[in-house]
N, C-alpha and C positions, 0 to 999 in steps of 0.2 A: 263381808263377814261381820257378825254382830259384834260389837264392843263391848265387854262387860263392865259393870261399877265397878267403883274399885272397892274390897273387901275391908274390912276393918282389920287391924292386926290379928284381933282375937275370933275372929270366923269359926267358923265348926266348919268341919270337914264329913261331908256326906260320903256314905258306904252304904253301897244299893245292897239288896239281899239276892238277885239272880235268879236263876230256876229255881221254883218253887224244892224241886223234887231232885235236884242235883244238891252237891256239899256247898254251895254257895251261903246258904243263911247260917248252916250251921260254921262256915269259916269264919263269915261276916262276924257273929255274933260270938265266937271265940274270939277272935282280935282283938277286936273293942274291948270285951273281958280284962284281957291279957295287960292290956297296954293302959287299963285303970278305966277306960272310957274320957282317955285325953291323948294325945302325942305334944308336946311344945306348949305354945299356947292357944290351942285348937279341941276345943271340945268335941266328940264323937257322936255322930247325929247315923243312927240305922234307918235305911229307907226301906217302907215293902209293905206288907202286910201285916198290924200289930201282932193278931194272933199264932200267926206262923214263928214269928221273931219271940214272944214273949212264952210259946212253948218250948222253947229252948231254953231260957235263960229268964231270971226273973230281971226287966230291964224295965227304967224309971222311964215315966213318960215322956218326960221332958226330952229323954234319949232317943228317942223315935220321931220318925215323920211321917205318918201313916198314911197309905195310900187310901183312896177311895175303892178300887176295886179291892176286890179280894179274892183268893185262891187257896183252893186243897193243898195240902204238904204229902204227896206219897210217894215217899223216898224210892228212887229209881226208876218209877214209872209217871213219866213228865205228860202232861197232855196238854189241851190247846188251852181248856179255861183260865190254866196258868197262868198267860201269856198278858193279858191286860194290864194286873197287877206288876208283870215283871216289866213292860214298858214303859207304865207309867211311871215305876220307880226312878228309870234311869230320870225321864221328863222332865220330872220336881226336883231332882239332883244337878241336873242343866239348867233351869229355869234359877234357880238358887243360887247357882254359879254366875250364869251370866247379871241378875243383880245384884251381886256382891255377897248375899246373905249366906255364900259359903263360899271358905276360899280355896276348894278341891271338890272333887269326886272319885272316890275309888267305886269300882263296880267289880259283884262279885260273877261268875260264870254265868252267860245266858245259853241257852239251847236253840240252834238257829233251826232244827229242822222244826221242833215244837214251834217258835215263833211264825215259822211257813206257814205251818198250817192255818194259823189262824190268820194269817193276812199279810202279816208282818214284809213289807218289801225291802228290805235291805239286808245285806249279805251277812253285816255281824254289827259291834258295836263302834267299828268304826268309824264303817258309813255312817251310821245314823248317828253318832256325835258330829259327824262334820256336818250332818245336813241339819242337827237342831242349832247349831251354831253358826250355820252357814259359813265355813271355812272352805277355801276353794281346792283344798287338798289335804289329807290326813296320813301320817306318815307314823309306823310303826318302830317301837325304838323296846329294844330289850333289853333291860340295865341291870347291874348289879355292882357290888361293890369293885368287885374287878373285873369288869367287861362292860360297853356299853357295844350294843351292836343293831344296823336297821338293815332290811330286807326292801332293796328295792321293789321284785316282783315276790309276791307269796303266796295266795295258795291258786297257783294254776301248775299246769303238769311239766316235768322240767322239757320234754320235747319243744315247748311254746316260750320257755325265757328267752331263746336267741331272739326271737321275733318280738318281745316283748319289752325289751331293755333299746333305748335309744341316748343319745347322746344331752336333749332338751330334759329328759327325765331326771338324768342323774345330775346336771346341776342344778337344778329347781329343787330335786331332794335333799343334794348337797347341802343346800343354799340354808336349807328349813333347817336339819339336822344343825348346823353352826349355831346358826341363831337362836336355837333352843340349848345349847352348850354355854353361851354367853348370858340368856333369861333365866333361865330352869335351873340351870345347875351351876353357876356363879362364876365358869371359866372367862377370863379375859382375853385368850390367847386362843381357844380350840383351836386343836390339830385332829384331823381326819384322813383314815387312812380307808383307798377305796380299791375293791378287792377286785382283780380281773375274774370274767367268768371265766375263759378254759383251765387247763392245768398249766401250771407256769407262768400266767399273764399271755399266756399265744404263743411263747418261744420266739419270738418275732416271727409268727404267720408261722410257724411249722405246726401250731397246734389250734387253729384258726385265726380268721383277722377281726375276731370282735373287738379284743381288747384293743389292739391297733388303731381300727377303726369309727370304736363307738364310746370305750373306756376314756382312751389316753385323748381324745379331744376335748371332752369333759372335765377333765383334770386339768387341761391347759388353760380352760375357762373358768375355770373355779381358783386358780392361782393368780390369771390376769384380775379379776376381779378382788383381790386382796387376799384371800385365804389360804392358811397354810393348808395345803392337800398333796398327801402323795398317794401314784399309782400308776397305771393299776398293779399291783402287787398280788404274789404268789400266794394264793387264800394256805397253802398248807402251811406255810413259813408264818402267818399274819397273827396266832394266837397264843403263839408261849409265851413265858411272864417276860421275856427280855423283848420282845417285838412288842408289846400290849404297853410297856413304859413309853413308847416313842408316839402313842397316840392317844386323844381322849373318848373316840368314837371310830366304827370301823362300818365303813359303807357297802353292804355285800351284792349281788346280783340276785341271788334269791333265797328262800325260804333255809334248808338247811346249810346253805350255806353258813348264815347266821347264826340258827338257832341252835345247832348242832354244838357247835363251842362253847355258848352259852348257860346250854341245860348240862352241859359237863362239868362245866367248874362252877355253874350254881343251881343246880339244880331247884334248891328250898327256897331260894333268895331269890332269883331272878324276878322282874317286874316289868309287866309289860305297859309300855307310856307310849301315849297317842299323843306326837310334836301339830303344829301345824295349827293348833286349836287356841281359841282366845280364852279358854281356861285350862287348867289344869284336871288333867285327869291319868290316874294310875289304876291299873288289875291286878290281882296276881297269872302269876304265867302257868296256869293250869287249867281242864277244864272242869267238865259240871263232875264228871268221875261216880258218874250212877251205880256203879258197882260197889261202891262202899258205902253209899249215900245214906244215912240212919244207921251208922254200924258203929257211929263214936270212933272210927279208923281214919278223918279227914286233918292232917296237918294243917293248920294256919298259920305257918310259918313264911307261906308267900303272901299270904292277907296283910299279916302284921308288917311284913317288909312293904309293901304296895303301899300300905299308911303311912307307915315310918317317907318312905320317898315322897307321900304327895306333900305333908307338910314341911319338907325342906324347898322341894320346887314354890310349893308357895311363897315360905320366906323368903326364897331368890327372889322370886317375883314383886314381894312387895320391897324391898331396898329400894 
């Protein structure tokens, strides 16, 4: 895994602009706005294509990091030429990171099928952050001010989780998840709480033997190894405010598992953060949303929170 510089205190914090043709540039570029075109002491640096960015908003040059390629803006109808400019974006935001000259990247919605087309081989921006970074695993965490929650398996179909989830999996994600509670986010103590997949945790085997079998070994391993972790625990019980105080992070088996609680109690706020990586990088938890796209109807209120969170993981990180 690459090693980054280490950043100077005062880094700017890169914020890619996304599908040309999805609410991405225009979130990007309201956040920035919003938040003065600073958060802390991290200047706001818009990645993409100047003219696409500067027809939004009149933005100082300095503010921008303009890419080489360049791409059409027409809202809702995304196509492949797009796609260059929207890769390179993240690129220079990575390249930037890992030599220090920024100490975050947030990245706004890309369009995986648009990026297909044109060649693009990886499934979303997670892969292809762990592959420009060469991290040997990339782990999905969805935070907010009152929830932090990771998806072991996500987007494959729930029939294929039983077959998907193993016991080496979850403390290796475990493992990641901690250590980014202790870097990222300033905990000295994390507690992790890991969710069984049946109903009930299995009932002991009356309602399968996964948790039994695949959960609670994992748990045993992750406790021998120093870390407070209980489970696996009853995912319906695991998310009201009196259960969510006895934890700092909640380990789930899959997709809505997780995400389901999350976009309930934060919907606007919620922030999707990629652990596992040797920099820092934050999204908002939404996607390109082509249906509004150029209608002046796009919240960035998950943009603004994505920013807000990357420059405090960075100041964890730089301590």
């Amino acid at each position: 895994m690459s090693k980054p510089a280490e950043a100077s205190a005062g880094a700017p914090i890169h914020v890619t602009m996304g599908e040309p043709a999805g609410i991405g540039p225009e979130v990007a570029v309201a956040a920035v706005r919003s938040l003065g075109g600073r958060v802390g002491g991290h200047a706001l640096k818009l990645v993409g294509d100047p003219d696409i960015l500067r027809a939004l908003a009149e933005i100082p040059a300095e503010s921008i990091v303009a890419t080489k390629a360049r791409a059409a803006r027409n809202p809702g109808k995304p196509d492949r030429d797009g796609a260059a400019a929207t890769i390179e974006a993240i690129e220079l935001s990575v390249r930037a990171a890992l030599d220090g000259a920024a100490a975050a990247i947030v990245t706004a919605p890309i369009n995986k099928a648009a990026l297909a087309r044109a060649g693009f081989r990886f499934p979303g921006h997670t892969e292809f952050l762990a592959h420009l970074t060469e991290a040997p695993r990339a782990v999905m965490m969805l935070a907010s001010d009152v929830l932090r929650v990771v998806p072991l398996t996500i987007h494959i179909p729930i029939a294929e989780v039983p077959r998907a989830i193993d016991t080496a999996s979850i403390v290796e994600t475990g493992e990641i998840v901690l250590a980014a509670l202790r870097r990222d986010f300033a905990i000295a103590g994390p507690r992790l709480a890991v969710a069984g997949l049946n109903p009930h945790a299995g009932e002991e085997g009356a309602m399968g033997e996964e948790d039994a079998k695949i959960v609670a070994p994992a748990v045993r391993e992750l406790k021998r190894r120093g870390h407070d972790v209980r489970g696996p625990l009853s995912a319906d019980t695991l998310f009201h405010e009196e259960a969510r105080r006895a934890y700092d992070a909640a380990l789930c088996m899959y997709h809505d598992q997780a995400l389901i609680p999350i976009k309930t109690l934060s919907f606007w706020d919620g922030v999707n953060v990629t652990l596992g990586l040797p920099i820092v990088r934050t999204s908002p938890d939404h996607g390109t949303a082509f249906d509004i796209a150029g209608t002046g109807k796009a919240d960035p209120r998950s943009m603004v929170a994505a920013i807000r969170l990357a420059a405090r993981m960075a100041d964890a990180r730089a301590r």
